[in-house]
N, C-alpha and C positions, 0 to 999 in steps of 0.2 A: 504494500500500500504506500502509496506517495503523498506526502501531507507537506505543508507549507510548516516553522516555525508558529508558533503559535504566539498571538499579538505582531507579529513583523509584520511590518508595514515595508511593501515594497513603490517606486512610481511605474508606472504602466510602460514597458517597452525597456527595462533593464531587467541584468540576471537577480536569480534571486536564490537565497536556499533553501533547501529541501532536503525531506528523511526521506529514503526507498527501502523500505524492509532493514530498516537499521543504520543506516547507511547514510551519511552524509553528501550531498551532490550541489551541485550548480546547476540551477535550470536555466540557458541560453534562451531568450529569445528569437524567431525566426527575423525580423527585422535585423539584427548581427551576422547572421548568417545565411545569408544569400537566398533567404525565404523557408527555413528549413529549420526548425525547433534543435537543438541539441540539449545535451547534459554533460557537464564534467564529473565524473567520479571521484572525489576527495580520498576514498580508502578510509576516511574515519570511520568507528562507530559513534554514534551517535549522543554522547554524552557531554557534560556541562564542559568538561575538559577542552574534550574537543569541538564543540560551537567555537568558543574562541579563536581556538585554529581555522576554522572553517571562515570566520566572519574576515580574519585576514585576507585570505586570499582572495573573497568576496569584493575585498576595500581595495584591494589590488588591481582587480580585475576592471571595478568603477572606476578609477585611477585613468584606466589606459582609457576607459570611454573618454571621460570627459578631456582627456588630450586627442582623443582622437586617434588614439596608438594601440585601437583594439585587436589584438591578435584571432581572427577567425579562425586559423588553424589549431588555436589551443595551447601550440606548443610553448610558449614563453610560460603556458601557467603550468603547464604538467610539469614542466621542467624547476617549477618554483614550489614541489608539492614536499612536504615534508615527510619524510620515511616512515618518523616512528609515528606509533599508533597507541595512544592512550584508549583504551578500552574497556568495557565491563570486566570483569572479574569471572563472568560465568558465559561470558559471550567468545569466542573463536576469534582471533584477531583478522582471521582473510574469509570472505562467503566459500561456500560454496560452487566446489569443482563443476556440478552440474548446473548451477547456475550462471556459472561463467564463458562455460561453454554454451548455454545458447546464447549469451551477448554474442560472442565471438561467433559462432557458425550464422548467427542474423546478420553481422558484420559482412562476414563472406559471400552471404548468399547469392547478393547481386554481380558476385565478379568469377563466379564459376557453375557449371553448365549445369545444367539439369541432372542430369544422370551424375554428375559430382555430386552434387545434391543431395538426389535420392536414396544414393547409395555409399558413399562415403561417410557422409555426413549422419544418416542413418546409424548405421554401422557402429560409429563412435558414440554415437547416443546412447545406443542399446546398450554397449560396455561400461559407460560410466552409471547410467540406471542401474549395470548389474552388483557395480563395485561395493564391497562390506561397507555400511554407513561410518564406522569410526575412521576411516582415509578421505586425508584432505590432502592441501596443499606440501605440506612439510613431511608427505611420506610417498615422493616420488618412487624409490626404490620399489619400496610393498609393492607401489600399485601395478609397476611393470612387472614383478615376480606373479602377481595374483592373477595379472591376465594372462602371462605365459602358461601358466597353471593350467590353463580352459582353453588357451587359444594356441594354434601353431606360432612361430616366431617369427614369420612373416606379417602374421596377421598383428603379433606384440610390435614389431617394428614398427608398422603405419602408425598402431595406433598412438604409439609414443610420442612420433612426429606429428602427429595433430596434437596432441597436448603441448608440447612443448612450443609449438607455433601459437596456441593459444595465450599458453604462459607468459609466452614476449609479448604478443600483444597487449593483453590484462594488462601487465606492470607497464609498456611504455603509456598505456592509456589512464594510469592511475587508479583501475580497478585493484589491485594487488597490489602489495608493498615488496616484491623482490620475484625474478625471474626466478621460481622456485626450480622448474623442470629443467633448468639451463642443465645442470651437471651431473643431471643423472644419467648413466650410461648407458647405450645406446646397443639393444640387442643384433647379434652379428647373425645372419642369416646363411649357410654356407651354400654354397651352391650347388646345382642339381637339387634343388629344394622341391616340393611337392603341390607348391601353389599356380597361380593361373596365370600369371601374366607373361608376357615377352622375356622378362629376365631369368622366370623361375622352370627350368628344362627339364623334364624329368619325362621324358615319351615314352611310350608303347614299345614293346617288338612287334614285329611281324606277325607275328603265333599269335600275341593276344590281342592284336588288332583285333583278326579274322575271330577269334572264339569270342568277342566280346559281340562283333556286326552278326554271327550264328546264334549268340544267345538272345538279340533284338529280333531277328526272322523269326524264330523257332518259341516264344513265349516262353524260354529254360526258365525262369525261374516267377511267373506266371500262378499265384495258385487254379486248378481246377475250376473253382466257384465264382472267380473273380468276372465282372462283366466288360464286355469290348471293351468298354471307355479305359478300364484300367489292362490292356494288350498293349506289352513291351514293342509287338510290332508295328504299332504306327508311327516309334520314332524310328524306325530301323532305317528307312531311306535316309533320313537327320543326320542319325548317327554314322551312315556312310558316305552320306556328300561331304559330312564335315573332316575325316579321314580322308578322302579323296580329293578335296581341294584345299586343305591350307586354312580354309578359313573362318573367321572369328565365330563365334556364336551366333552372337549379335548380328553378323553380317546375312547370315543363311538366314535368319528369323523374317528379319526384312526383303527378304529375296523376291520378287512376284515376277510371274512368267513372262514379262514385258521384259526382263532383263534376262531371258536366255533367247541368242541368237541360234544364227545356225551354226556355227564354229565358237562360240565363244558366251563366257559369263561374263555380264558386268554388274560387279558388287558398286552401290552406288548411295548408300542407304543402310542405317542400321537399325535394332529397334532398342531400346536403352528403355531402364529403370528408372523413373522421376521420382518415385517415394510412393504415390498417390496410384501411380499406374503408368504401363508400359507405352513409351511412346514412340512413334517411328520418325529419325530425327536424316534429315539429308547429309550426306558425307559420311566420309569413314574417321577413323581414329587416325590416321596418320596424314592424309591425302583426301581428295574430293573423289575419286574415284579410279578402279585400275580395273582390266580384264584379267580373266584365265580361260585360255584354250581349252575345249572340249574333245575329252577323248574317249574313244567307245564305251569305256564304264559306266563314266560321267552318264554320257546319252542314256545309256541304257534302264539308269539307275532313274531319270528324270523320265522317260518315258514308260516308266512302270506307274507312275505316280500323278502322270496329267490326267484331269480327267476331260473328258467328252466334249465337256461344254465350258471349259476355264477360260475365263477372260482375260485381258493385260494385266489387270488389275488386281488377279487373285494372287496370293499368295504361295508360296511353291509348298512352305512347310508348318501349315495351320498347328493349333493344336488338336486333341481329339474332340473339342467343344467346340471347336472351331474362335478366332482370334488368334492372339498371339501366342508362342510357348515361351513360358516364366521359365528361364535358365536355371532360379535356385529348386521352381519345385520340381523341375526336371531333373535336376541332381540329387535333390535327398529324397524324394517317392519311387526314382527308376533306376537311372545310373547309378546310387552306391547297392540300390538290390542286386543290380548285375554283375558288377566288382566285388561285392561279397561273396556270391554266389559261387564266382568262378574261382576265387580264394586270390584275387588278384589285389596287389597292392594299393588302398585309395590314390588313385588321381582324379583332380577337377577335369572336367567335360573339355576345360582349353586345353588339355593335354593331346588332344587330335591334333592339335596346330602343328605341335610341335615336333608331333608322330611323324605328319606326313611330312616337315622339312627335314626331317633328319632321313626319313627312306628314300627321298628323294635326293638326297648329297651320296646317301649309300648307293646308290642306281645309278650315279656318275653325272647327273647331272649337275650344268655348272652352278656356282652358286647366285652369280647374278641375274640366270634367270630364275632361279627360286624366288632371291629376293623379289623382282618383278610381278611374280604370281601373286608371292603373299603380301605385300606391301612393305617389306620392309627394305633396310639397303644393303649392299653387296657386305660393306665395312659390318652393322651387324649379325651376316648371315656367315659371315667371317669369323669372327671373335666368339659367338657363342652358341654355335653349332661344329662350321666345318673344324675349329684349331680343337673339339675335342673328338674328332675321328684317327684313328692311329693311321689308316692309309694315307691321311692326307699330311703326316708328318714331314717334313724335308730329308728326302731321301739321301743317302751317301753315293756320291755321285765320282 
């Protein structure tokens, strides 16, 4: 709750101060700032001590009005903000980590994309929701030990690095009183790690390629009583185009038959998670768009699956409700039943990406057209594919 001083009298169109859940602040007026309300965060709590601190930098702030030397950006007053913090006796000297983070992720929200959004930002929320209530600020460590705990060390790295970007934030903005997350050390992820992205490589063989795309055909692991909607076989074409060409999840989700020619695919479009729901967003993750050659598989594997009467417009790879297929619930309802099943080591669904460039460098193919296919560049298809094949070692010559 935000309350004004009680009895202060302010005049209409200067800052003024205010409590915010304990909290001492500066209400800006939008007339100061270019039409657009702010607030400085003091980092006080809210006690007789501290009004006084607070009425300073108040006196200060008026100061520069009435020269005329008002600082919009703030930064002359944050930089005048005093460290310590005289505080109740039974109150926390910094808020709360979940409260701080939604300052900071609303901060962000306008300057990264949707699907950052939805799904990053997400992600970190759910973790600190989940974190034990007595971890604040001053028990960085814990709190990276407690999510390695639950989480892989991929997943603990991100999420360190969003707190800790929070953290700098907070204190350069005068919400916190010290970059708490600055020195807490920083989990080491080794490589060949087991997560989803570009850096993290951990592929298929051959062998389990093919028994994973047999057990998608064949319902292996499928109870008896289960009904169509839940038949492993209607991602089975999914999970073989994505094996067979390279490409991202996201990319095939978005695919609609207007983008298979007669020789070639063009990925052009992806479909990304916003929070709220799945949306289909133009371009791709690296580029605006790239082709890949069609070769008899490919064909065959798409003309099992067109139907009759499909438009430009449909879709290549619906889900069984028809709309789009949700990546994660396609990963924990189908894909890890099939990986368990077959007693195969969990990999995430982008591990096809990575299957097919690595069989693909195995098969002799060069790497710059790999890169080409999959979107990425010759330099990365270099460094963390081809330099860990032993054939492609430098020969003794």
């Amino acid at each position: 709750m935000v309350a004004d001083f009680t009895g202060q009298k302010y005049k209409h169109g200067t800052p003024k101060l205010e409590v915010d859940k304990g909290k001492l602040r500066i209400r800006i007026p939008a007339s100061l700032m270019g039409g657009k309300r702010s607030t400085l965060s003091l980092g006080l709590d809210d006690t007789p001590e501290n009004r006084v601190e607070a009425e300073k930098h108040l006196a200060a702030m008026l100061a520069d009005i009435n020269l005329s030397q008002f600082d919009p950006t703030l930064e002359r007053y944050r930089s005048k903000l005093v460290a310590r913090v005289v505080s109740l006796p039974t109150q926390d000297v910094t808020p709360a980590i979940r409260d701080v983070w939604t300052q900071y992720a609303n901060f962000r929200k306008p300057s990264v994309s949707p699907s950052t959004w939805g799904h990053q930002y997400k992600d970190v929320t759910a973790k600190i929701n989940a974190l034990p209530p007595n971890l604040g600020f001053n028990d960085g460590s814990k709190i990276r030990d407690y999510v390695l705990s639950h989480h892989s060390m991929d997943a603990t790295r991100r999420f360190m690095m969003q707190l800790k970007a929070m953290s700098k934030w907070a204190y350069g903005s005068g919400i916190i009183n010290a970059d708490y997350f600055r020195d807490v050390p920083n989990v080491t992820v080794p490589k060949n790690c087991k997560g989803g992205d570009d850096g993290d490589i951990y592929p298929f063989t051959r062998e389990e390629r093919d028994a994973i795309i047999a057990a998608f055909e064949s319902n292996q692991f499928v109870p008896k009583c289960a009904n169509k909607l839940s038949a492993h076989s209607h991602y089975a074409p999914y999970v073989k185009f994505l094996f067979f060409t390279g490409c991202r999840p996201s990319e095939a989700i978005g695919l609609q038959w207007k983008h298979i020619k007669d020789d070639r695919i063009l990925f052009a479009q992806s479909v990304v998670d916003c929070g709220k729901a799945l949306e289909l967003k133009t371009g791709l993750k690296t580029q605006n768009f790239r082709y890949l050659p069609i070769n008899s598989q490919l064909r065959a594997i798409l003309n099992s699956i067109k139907p009759d009467n499909a438009t430009p417009d449909d879709f290549v790879f619906p889900s069984p409700k028809g709309g789009f297929i949700d990546v994660g619930n396609f990963r924990n309802r189908v894909w890890v039943k099939v990986l368990e099943g077959l007693g195969l080591e969990y990999r995430k669904p982008y591990q096809t990406r990575h299957t097919f460039i690595t069989l693909c460098l195995e098969s002799g193919i060069d790497a710059k057209d790999v890169a080409k296919w999959v979107g990425k560049s010759p330099e990365v298809i270099y460094k963390h594919y081809a330099s860990a094949k032993k054939e492609l070692n430098v020969p003794e010559l």
